[in-house]
C-alpha positions in Angstrom: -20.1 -33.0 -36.1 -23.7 -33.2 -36.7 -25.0 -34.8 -39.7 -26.6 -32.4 -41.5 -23.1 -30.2 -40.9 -21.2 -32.5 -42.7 -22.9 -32.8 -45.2 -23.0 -29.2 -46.0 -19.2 -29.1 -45.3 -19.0 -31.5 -47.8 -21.2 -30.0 -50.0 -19.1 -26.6 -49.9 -15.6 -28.5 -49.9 -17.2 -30.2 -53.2 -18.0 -27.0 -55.1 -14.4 -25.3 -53.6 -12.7 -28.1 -55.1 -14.0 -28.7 -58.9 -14.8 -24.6 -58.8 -11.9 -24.1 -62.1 -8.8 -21.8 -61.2 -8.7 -18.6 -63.0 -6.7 -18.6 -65.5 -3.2 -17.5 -65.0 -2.3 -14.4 -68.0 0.1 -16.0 -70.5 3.2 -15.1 -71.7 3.9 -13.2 -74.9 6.4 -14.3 -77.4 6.0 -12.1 -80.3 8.3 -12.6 -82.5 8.8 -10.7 -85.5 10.5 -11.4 -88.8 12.2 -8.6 -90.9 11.2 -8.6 -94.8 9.7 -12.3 -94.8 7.3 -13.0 -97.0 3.9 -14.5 -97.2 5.0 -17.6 -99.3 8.3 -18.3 -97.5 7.1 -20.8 -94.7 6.4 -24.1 -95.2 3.0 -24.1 -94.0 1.9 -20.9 -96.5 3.5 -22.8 -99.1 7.1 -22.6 -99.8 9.1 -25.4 -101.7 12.3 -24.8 -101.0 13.3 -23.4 -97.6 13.0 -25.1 -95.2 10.5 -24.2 -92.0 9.5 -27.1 -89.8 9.8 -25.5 -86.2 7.2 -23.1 -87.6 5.2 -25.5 -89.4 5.0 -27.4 -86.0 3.7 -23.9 -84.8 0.8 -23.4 -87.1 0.5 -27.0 -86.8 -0.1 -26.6 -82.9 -2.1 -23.6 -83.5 -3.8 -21.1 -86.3 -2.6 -19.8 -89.2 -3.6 -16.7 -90.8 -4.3 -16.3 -94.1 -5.9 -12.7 -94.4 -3.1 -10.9 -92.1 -1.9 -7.6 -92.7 1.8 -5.9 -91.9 1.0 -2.6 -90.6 2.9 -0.9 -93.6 5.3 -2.0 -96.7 8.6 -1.0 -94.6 10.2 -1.3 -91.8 9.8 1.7 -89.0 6.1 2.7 -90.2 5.2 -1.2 -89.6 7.0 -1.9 -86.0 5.3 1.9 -85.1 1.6 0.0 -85.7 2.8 -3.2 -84.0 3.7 -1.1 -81.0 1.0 1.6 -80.7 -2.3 -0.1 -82.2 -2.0 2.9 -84.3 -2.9 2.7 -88.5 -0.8 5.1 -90.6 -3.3 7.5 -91.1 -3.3 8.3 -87.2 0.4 7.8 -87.2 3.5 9.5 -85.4 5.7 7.8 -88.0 4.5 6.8 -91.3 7.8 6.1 -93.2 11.4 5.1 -92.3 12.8 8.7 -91.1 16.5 8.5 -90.5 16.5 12.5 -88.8 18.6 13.4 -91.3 19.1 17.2 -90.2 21.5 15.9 -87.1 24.3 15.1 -90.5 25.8 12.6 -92.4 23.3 9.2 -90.7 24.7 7.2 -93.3 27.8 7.6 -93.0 28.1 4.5 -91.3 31.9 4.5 -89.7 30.8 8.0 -87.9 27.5 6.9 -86.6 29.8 3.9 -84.7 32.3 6.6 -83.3 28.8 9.2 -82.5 26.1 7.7 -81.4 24.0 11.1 -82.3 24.5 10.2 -85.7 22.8 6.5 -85.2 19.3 5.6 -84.9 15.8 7.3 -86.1 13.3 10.0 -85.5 12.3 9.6 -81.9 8.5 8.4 -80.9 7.3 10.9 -78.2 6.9 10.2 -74.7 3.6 10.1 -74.4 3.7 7.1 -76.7 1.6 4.4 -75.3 2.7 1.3 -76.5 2.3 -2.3 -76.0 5.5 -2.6 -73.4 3.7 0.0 -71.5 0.3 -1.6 -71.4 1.7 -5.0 -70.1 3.5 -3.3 -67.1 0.8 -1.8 -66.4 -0.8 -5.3 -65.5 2.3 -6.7 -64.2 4.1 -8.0 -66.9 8.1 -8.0 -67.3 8.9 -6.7 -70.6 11.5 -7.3 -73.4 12.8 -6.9 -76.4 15.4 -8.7 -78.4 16.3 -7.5 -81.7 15.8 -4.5 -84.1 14.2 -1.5 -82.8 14.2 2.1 -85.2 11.8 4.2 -83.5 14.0 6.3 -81.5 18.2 7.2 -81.3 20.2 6.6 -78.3 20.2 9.2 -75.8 16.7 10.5 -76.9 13.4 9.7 -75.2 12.5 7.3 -77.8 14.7 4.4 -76.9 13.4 1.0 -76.0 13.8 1.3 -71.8 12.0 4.7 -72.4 9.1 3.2 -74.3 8.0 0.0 -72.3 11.0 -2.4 -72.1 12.9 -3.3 -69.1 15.3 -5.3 -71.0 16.4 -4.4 -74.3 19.4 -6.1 -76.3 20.2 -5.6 -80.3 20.2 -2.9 -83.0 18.4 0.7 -81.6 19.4 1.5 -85.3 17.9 0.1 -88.9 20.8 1.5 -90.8 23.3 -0.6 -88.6 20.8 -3.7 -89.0 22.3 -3.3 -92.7 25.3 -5.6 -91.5 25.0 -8.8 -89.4 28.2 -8.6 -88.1 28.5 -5.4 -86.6 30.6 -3.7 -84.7 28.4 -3.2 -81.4 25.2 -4.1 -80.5 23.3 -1.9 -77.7 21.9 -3.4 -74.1 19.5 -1.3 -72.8 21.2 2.6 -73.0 24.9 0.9 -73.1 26.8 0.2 -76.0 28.4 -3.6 -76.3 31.4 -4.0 -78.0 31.6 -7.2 -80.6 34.6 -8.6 -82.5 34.2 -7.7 -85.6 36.0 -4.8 -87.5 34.1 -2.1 -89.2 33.1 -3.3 -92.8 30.4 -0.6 -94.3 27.5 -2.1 -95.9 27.8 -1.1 -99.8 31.8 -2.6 -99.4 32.4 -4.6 -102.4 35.1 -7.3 -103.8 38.3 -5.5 -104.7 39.0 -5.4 -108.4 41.6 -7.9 -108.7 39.0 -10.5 -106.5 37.6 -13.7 -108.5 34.1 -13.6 -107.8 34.2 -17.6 -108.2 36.9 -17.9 -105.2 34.5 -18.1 -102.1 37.7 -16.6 -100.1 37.1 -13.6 -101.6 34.0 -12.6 -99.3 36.0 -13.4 -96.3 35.3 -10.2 -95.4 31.8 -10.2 -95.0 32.0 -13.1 -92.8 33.6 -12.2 -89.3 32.9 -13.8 -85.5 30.3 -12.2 -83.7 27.0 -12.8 -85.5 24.0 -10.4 -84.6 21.4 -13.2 -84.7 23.3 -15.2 -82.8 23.7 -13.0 -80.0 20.4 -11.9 -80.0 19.0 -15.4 -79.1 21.7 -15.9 -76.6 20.2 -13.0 -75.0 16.6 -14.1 -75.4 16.9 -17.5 -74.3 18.5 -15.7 -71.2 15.8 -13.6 -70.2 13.5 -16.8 -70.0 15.8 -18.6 -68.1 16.3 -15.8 -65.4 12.6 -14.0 -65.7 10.7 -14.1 -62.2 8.9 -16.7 -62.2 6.6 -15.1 -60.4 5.0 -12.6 -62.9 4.3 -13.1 -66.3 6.1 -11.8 -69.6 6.2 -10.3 -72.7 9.5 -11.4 -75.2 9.0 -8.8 -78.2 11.7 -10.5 -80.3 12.6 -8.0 -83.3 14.8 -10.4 -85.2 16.8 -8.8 -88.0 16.5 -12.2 -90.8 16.1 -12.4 -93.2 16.5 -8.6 -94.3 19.7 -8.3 -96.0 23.1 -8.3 -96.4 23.3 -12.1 -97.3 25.1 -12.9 -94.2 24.3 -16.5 -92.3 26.5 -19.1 -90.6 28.5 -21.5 -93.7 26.9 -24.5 -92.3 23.5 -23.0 -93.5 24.7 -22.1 -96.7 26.3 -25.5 -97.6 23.3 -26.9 -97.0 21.5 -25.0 -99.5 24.2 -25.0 -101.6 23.3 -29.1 -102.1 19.5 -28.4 -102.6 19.8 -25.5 -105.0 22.9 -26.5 -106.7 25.2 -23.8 -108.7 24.4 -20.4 -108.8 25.7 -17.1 -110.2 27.7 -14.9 -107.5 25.9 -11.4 -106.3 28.8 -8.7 -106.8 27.1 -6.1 -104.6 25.5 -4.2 -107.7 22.1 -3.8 -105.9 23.9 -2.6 -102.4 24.4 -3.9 -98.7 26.9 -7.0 -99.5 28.2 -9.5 -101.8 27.9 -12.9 -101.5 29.0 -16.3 -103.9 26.0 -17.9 -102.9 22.9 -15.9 -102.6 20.3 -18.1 -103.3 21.7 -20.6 -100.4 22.5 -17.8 -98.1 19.3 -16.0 -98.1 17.4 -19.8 -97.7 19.7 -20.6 -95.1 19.1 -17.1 -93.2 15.1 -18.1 -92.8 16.0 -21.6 -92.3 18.4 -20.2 -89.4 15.3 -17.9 -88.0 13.1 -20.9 -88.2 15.9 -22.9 -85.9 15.9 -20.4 -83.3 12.3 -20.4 -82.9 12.8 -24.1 -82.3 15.6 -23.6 -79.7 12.8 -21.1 -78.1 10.3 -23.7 -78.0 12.4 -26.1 -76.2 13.2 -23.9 -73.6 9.8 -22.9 -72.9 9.0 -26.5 -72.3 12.4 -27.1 -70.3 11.2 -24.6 -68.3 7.5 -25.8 -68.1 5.6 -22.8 -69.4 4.7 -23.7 -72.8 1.3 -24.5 -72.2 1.1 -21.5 -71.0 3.0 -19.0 -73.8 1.1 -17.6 -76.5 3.4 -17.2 -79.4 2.9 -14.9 -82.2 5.1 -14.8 -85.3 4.6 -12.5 -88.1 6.5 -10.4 -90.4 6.8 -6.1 -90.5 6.1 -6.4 -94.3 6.5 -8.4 -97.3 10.2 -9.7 -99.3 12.8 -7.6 -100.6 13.6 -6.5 -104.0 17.4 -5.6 -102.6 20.6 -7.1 -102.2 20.9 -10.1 -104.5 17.6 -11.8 -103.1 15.6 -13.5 -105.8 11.7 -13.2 -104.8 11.0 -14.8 -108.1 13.1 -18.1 -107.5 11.6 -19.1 -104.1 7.8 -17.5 -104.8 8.3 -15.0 -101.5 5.1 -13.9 -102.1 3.5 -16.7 -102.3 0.0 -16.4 -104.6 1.2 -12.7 -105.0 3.5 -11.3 -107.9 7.3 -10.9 -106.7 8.7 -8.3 -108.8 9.8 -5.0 -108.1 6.7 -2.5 -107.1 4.5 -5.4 -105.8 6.4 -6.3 -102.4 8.2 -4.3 -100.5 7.8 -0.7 -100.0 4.2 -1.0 -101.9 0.5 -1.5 -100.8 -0.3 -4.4 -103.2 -0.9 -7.5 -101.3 2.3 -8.7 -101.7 3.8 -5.7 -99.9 2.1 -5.6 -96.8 0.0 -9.0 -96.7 2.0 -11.4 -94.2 1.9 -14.8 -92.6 0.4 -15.0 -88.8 0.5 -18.1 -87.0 -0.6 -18.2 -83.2 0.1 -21.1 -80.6 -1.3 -21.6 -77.2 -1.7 -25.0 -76.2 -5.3 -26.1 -74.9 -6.7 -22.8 -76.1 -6.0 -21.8 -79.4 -6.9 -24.8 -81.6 -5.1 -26.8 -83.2 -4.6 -27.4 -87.3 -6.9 -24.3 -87.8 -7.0 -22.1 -90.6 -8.6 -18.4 -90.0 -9.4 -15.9 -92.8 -10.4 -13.3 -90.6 -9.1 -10.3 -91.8 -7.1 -8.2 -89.3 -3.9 -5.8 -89.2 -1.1 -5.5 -86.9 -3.4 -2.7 -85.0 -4.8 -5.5 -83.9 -2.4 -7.1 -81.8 -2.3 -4.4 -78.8 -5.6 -4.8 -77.9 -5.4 -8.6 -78.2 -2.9 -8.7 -75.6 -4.0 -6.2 -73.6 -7.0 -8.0 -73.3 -5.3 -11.4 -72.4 -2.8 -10.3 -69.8 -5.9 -8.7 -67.8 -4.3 -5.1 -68.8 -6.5 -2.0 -69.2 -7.2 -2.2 -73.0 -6.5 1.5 -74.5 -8.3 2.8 -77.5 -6.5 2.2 -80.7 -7.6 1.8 -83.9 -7.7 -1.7 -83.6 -10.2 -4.6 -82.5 -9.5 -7.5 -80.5 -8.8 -11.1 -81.9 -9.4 -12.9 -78.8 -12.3 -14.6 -80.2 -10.6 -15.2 -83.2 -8.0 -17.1 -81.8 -10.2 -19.2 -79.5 -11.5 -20.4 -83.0 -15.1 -18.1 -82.6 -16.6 -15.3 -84.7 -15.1 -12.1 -83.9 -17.3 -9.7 -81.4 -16.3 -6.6 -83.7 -14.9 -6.3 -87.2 -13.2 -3.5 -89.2 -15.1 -1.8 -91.8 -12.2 -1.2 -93.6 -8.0 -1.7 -92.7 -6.3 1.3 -93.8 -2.5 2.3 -95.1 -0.8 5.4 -96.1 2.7 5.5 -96.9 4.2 9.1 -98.2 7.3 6.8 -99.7 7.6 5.5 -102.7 5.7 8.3 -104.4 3.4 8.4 -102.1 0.3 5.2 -101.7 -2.8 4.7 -99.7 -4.6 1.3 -99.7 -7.9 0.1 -98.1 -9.0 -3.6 -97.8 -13.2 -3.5 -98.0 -14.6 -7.3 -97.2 -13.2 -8.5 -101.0 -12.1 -5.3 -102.6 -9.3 -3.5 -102.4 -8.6 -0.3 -103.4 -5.0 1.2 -104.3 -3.8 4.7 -104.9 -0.6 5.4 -106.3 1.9 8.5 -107.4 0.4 10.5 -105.0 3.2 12.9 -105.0 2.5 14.0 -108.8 -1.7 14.6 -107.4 -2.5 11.3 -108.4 -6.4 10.2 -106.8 -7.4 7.7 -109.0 -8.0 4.6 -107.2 -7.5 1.3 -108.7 -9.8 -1.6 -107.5 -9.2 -5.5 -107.1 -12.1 -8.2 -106.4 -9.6 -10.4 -104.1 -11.6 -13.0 -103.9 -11.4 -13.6 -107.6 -7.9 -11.7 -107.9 -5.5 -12.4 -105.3 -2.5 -11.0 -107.5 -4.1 -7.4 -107.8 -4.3 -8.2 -111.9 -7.5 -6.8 -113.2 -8.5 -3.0 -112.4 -12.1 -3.2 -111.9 -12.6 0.5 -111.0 -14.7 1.4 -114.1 -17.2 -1.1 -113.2 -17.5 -0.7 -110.1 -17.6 3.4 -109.2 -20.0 2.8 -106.2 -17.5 0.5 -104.4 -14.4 2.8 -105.8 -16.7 5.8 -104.0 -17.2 4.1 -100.6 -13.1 3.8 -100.3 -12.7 7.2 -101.5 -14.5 8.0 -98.2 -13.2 5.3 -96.2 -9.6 6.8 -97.4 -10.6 10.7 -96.3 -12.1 9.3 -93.0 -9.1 7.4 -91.9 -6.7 9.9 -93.2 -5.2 12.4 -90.3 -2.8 15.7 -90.9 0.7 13.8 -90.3 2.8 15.5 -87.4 6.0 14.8 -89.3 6.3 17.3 -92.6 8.2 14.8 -94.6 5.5 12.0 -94.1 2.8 14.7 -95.4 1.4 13.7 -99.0 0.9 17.8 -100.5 -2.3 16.2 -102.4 -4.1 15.4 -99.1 -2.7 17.5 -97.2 -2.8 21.4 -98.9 
């Protein structure tokens, strides 16, 4: 070969070789707490349960701080997660249990009928985020709690995105942890438990102090349990050959108090005595609730370890984004005690300032993403985002067409740079509750409330200077309180749903 050939071919061979490989899409684990609040990690502060699989996570990645639920409950919330959809644009914008098919609660005949089980359906033409990624070639599942469409209608899972799905298709049957059946994509699967209906309480000749008296509530098959089982196998027999997305729905730590003893003995020793929850503020009762609940995120936080370990077994680690987060914030319900572990973190716990309400500590909820070698590590970000969000996001990393949503993409945000575009404003609606909107401005916040009785007023918050929502600033402030009176009429659509329509906006 002539000189000056060779050294061209070398030349070429040079640039071929140090030219950097395009960069394979990742994986997805999204992984999604039920009613976990923003103070009970760890890593967002919380003293008493303990977190460290997660903590390793936010270590290994970022941790938001300014991260919004896409509404105070459960339905609503997962609706946003999956369409990129805010509640003012919304199909569903509460928890709807389609009442008008009969008695949905009656919770022995919605396991003998499955017409009876499950929610409103989302429509067909739902685009959501198991859509998008097979679109670009990803294999799709979910694990866990779904809620946004009954069996046998076109709103379940496999009809919305998933080629696998395994757990609850319905919220109302999430209310016991040891359930009777579970569903695997359009089949039901028996478990061994008997039927116990959430509400069941001791008998009246029980000792509340005798932990054999909850027997009951305590039977084989564990939900959770099975979930993971199922989760860790659709790792281990995905094709390796295309990417995926694991939308893991857990049901913990919503109640009933229900968690293996081992967890609960250990809390038991760090908490010490506590008074036994009789069932008086529903779903089950339980000697130990303090333990049980603290041993319900501290079994979450172990399976999200076990998941970790398999994606390095399996050598895609590097290569997995992982997303945890939670639909919205702690519970008020079935013995929990918000107060005792600070759920909410620097947000007030009690009853009409987490769940089911707009204030921060309702809807504002921990984020932490990991990706090895691209998200970095030990970061803090106080970008403020939404669940809306999170479609584009992916969309954008697995290379999928990104569809218009109200959301904007954190890709920059998670490689650590200044976001390319920015909300104006986030925006909630919620009809429950008597009826809320909400709108987060750069530092304000403004709240309406009562809504069903024609309340308008709108309270405003500096949360810079108030992170617990203390001091109404509204008075001083009416050019602010003005711009998210507009900001609430401009974001605010007709609902499609009559029960989700608040009469005051929509005459």
């Amino acid at each position: 070969m002539p000189l000056r050939y060779a050294v061209l071919f070398c030349f070429f061979l040079t640039i071929a070789c140090t030219k950097p490989r395009e960069q394979k899409p990742p994986n997805i684990l999204l992984i999604l707490a039920d009613d976990l609040g923003y103070g009970e990690l760890g890593s967002y502060g919380q003293q008493v349960i303990q977190t460290p699989h997660l903590d390793a996570l936010a270590r290994e990645g970022t941790r938001f701080t300014n991260f919004y639920a896409g509404s105070p409950v459960c339905a609503p919330s997962r609706y946003v997660l999956l369409t990129g959809r805010h509640t003012g644009h919304a199909f569903i914008r509460g928890n709807d249990e389609w009442t008008e098919r009969g008695d949905v609660w009656n919770y022995k005949e919605a396991i003998k009928n499955p017409e009876l089980e499950g929610q409103r359906p989302i429509p067909a033409s739902t685009l959501t985020m198991g859509e998008v990624l097979q679109s670009a070639g990803y294999q799709t599942a979910l694990v866990g709690k779904w809620g946004l469409g009954a069996p046998n209608t076109e709103g379940t899972p496999n009809r919305q995105g998933f080629d696998y799905f395994f757990g609850y298709n319905c919220q109302r049957q999430a209310h016991n942890l040891y359930p009777v059946h579970l569903w695997e994509n359009e089949l039901k699967v028996a478990l061994n438990n008997d039927t116990v209906p959430p509400g069941t309480k001791l008998t009246a000749e029980a000792n509340p102090y005798n932990p054999q008296a909850y027997d009951a509530f305590t039977q084989t098959d564990y939900a959770p349990q099975k979930m993971q089982e199922k989760a860790l196998e659709f790792i281990k027999n995905r094709d390796k050959e295309s990417p995926f997305l694991l939308y893991y729905a857990s049901p913990l730590p919503h109640v009933p108090l229900q968690v293996p003893q081992p967890y609960v003995e250990k809390y038991r020793d760090i908490i010490g005595e506590e008074k036994p929850y009789l069932g008086q503020n529903g779903y089950f009762p339980h000697p130990y609730p303090k333990a049980a609940y603290a041993g319900m995120i501290n079994y979450l936080d172990d399976q999200v370890g076990e998941l970790v370990a398999l994606l390095k077994q399996e050598g895609i680690y590097e290569n997995t984004l992982i997303i945890f987060t939670s639909d919205n914030g702690p519970t008020y319900a079935g013995g929990v005690d918000p107060e005792y572990f600070n759920s909410a973190g620097p947000f007030p716990n009690a009853y009409g300032r987490t769940k089911g309400f707009t204030y921060e500590g309702g809807i504002r909820v921990p984020l932490i993403a990991s990706w090895p070698g691209h998200i970095p590590s030990e970061s803090i970000s106080q970008h403020i985002g939404a669940f809306y969000d999170l479609l584009p996001t992916v969309s954008e990393l697995a290379g999928a067409v990104i569809p218009q949503t109200d959301g904007k993409s954190l890709v920059p945000v998670l490689y650590g740079k200044q976001a390319k575009n920015t909300h104006n404003f986030l925006y909630w609606e919620f009809p429950s509750y008597n009826g809320q909107q909400a709108v987060r401005m750069g530092r304000w916040k403004g709240i309406r409330k009562d809504m069903m009785e024609g309340n308008l007023a709108i309270e405003l918050y500096d949360l810079e200077n108030d992170p617990a929502e203390q001091h109404n600033l509204a008075n001083k402030h009416p050019d602010i309180v003005e711009r998210i009176r507009k900001a609430m009429e401009e974001a605010h659509e007709e609902p499609e749903i009559a029960k989700f329509k608040i009469p005051v906006l929509d005459k």
